[in-house]
PASEBA-1860 file (N, C-alpha, C; in nm, 3 decimals):
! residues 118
1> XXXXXXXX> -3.112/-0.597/2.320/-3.117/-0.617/2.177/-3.025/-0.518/2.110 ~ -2.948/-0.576/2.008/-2.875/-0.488/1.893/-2.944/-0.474/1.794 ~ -2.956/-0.326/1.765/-3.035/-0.269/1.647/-2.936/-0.231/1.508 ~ -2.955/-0.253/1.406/-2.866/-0.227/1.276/-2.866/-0.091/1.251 ~ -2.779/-0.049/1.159/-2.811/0.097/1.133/-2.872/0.062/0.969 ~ -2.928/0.137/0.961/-3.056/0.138/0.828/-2.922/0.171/0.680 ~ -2.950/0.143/0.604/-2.874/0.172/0.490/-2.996/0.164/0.309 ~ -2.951/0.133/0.216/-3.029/0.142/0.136/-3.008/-0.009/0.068
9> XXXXXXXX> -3.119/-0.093/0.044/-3.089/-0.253/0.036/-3.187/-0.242/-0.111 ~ -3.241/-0.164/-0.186/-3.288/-0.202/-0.253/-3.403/-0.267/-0.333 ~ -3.478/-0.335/-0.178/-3.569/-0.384/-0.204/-3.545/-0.502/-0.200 ~ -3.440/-0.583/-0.134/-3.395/-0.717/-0.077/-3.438/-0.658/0.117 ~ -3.382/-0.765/0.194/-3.463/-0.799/0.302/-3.327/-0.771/0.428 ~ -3.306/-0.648/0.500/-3.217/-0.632/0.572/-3.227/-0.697/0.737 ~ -3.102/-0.734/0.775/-3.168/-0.787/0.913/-3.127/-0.674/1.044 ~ -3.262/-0.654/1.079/-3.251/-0.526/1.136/-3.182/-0.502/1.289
17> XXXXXXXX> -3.197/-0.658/1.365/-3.125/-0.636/1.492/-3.115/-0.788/1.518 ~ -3.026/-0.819/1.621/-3.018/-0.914/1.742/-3.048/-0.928/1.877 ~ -3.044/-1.051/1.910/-3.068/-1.023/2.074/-3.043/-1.202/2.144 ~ -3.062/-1.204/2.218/-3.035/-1.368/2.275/-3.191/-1.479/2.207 ~ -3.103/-1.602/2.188/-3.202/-1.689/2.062/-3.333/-1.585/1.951 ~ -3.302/-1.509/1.906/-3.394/-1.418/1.780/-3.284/-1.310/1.703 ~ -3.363/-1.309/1.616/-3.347/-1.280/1.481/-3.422/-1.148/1.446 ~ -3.437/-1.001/1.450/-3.514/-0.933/1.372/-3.509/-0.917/1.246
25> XXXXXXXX> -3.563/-0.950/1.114/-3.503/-0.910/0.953/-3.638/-0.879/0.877 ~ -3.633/-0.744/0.846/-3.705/-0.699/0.778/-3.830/-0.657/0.853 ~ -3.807/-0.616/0.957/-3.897/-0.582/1.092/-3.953/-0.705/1.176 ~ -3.948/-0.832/1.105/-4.005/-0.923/1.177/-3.925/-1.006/1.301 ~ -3.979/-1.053/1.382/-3.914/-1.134/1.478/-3.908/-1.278/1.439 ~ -3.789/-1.344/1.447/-3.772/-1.474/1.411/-3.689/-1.540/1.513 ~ -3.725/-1.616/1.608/-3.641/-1.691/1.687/-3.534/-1.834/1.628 ~ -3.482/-1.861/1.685/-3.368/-1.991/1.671/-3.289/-1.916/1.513
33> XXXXXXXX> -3.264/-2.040/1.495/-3.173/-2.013/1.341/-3.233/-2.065/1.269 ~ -3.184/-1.924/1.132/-3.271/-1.924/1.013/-3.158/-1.890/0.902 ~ -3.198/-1.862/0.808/-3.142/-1.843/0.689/-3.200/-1.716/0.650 ~ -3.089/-1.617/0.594/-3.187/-1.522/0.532/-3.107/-1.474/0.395 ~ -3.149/-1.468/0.300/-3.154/-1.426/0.129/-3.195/-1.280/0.159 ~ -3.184/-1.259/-0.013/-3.240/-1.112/-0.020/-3.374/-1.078/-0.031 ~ -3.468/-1.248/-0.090/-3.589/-1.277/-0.095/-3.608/-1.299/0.028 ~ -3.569/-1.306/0.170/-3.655/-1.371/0.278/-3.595/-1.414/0.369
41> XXXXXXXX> -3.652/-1.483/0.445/-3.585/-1.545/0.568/-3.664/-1.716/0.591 ~ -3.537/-1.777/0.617/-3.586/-1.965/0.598/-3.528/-1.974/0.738 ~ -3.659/-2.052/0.798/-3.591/-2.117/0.928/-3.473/-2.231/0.887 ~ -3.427/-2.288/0.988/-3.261/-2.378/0.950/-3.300/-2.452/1.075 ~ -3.200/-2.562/1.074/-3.187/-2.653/1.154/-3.039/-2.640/1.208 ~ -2.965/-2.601/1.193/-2.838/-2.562/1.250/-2.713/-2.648/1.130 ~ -2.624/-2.637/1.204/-2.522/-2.725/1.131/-2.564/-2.834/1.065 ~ -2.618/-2.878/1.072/-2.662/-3.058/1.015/-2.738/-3.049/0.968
49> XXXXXXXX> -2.824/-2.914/0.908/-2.897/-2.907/0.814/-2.823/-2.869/0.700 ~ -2.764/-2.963/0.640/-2.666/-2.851/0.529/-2.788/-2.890/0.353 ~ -2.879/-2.949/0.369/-2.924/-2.928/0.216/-3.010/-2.772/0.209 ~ -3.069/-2.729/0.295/-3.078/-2.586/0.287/-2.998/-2.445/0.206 ~ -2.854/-2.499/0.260/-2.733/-2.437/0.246/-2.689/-2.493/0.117 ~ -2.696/-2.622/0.044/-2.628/-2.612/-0.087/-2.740/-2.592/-0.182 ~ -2.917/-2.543/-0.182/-3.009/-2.562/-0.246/-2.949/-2.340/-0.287 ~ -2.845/-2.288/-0.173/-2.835/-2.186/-0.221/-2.713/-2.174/-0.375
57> XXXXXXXX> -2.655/-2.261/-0.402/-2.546/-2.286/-0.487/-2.633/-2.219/-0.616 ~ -2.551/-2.100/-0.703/-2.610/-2.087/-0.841/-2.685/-1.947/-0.741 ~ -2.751/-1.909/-0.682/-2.770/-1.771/-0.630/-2.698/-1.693/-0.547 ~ -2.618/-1.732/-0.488/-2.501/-1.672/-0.397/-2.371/-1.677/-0.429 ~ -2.312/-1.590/-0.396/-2.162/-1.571/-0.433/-2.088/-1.574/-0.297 ~ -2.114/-1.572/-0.177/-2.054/-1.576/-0.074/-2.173/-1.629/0.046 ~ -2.125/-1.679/0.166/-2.251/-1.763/0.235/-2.217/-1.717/0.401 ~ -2.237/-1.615/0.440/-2.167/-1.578/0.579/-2.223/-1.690/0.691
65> XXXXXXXX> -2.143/-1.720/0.766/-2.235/-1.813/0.885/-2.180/-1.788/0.976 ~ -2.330/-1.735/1.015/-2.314/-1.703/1.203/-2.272/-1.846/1.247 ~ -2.186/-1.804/1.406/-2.201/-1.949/1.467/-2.281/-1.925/1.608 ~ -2.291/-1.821/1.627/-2.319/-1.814/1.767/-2.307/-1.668/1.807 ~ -2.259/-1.644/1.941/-2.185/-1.530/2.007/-2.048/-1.530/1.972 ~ -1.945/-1.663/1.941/-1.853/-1.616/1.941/-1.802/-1.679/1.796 ~ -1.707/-1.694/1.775/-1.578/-1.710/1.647/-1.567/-1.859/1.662 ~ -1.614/-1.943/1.582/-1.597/-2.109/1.584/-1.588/-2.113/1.401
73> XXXXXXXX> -1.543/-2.218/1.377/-1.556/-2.317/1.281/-1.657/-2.383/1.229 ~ -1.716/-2.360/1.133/-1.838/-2.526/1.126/-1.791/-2.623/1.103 ~ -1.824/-2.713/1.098/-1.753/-2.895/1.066/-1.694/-2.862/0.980 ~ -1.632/-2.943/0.896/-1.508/-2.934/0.793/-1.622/-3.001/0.696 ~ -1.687/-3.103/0.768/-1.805/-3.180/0.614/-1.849/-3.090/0.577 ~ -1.907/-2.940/0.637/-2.004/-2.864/0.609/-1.966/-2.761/0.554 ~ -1.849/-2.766/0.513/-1.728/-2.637/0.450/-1.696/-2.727/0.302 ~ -1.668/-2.814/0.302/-1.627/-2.905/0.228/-1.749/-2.875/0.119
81> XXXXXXXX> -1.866/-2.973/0.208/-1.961/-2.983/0.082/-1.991/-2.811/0.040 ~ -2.068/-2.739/0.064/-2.054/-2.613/0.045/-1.935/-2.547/-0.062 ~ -1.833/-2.596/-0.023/-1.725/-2.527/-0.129/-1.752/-2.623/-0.283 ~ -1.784/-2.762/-0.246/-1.808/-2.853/-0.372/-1.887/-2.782/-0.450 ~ -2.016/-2.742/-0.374/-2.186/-2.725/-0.451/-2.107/-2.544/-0.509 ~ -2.016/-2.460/-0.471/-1.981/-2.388/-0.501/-2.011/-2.241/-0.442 ~ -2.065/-2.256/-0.330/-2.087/-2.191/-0.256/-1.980/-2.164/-0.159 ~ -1.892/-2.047/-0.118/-1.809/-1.945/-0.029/-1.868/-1.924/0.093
89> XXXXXXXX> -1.806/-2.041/0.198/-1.851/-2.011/0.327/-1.791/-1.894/0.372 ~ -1.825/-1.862/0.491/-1.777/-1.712/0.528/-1.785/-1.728/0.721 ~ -1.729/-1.819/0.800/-1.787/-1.856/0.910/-1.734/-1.724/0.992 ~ -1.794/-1.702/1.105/-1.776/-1.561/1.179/-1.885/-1.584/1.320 ~ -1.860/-1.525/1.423/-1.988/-1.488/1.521/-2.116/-1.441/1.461 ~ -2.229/-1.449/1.464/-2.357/-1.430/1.430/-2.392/-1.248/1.457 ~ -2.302/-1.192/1.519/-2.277/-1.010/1.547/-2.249/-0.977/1.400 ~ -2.109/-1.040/1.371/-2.030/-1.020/1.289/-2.112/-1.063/1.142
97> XXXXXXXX> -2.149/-1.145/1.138/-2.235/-1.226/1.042/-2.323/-1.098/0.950 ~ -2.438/-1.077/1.073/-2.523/-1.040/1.031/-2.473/-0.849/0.960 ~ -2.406/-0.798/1.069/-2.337/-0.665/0.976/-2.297/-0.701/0.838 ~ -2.176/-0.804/0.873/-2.171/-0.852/0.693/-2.260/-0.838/0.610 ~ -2.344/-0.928/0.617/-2.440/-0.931/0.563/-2.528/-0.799/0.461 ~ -2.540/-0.732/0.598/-2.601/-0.610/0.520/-2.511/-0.553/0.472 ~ -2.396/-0.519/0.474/-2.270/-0.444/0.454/-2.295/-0.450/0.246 ~ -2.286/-0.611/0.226/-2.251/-0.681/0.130/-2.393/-0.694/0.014
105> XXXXXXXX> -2.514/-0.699/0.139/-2.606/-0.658/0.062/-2.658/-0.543/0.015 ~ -2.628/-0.433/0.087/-2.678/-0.301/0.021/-2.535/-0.271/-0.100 ~ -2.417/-0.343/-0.084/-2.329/-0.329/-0.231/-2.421/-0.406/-0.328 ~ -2.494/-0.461/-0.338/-2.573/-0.483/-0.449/-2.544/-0.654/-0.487 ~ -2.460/-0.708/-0.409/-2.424/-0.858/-0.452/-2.475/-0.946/-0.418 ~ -2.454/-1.069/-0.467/-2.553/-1.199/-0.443/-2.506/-1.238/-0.278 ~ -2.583/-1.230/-0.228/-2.479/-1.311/-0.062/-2.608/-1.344/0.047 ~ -2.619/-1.457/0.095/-2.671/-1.502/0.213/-2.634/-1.531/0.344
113> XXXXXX> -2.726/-1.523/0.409/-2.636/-1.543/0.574/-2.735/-1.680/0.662 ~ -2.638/-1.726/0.677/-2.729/-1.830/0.779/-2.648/-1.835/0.904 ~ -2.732/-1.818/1.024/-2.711/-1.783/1.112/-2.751/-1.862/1.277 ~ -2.740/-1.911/1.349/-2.690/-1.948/1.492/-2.726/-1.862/1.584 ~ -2.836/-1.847/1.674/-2.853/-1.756/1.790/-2.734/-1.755/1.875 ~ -2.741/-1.619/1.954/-2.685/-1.567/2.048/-2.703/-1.697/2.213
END
């Protein structure tokens, strides 16, 4: 397991480590892929769940997405709609993702991460 290094979030919801299929955020364990805000963490259905992902449009300013272990693309439909509803995909490895993430959340800004196990 990869553990985060602690920073100051404010009182939004940091994700504290990784490891193969789970999720630690906010001390809790969460397996498969989920979604996580500054309010919380939403399980996901993966790529083809995209109404999850545009119900974030109007609270986020950027949308990091894990894909996995490594550096992929999501569909182009799923970039597409996303950029429509006005939401800033951000696709990356799910390592990479989740640092973002906190990086962007302890700057104090609107940003979510939905994320793809290891």
């Amino acid at each position: 397991m990869s553990a985060m290094t602690p920073t100051e979030f404010l009182g939004a919801v940091p994700i504290d480590g990784y490891g193969p299929g789970f999720f630690r955020v906010g001390g809790k364990v969460h397996h498969g892929s989920i979604i996580v805000t500054q309010d919380g963490v939403l399980p996901w259905g993966g790529l083809d769940d995209v109404q999850p992902l545009l119900d974030l449009a109007g609270s986020v300013d950027v949308l990091f997405i894990g894909m996995g272990a490594d550096v992929a693309f999501p569909p182009r439909p799923l970039t597409s709609a996303l950029e429509a509803a006005g939401v800033m995909p951000e696709p990356m490895g799910s390592p990479s993702a989740a640092r973002s993430y906190n990086v962007t959340l302890s700057e104090g800004r609107r940003v979510a991460c939905a994320l793809l196990p290891l």
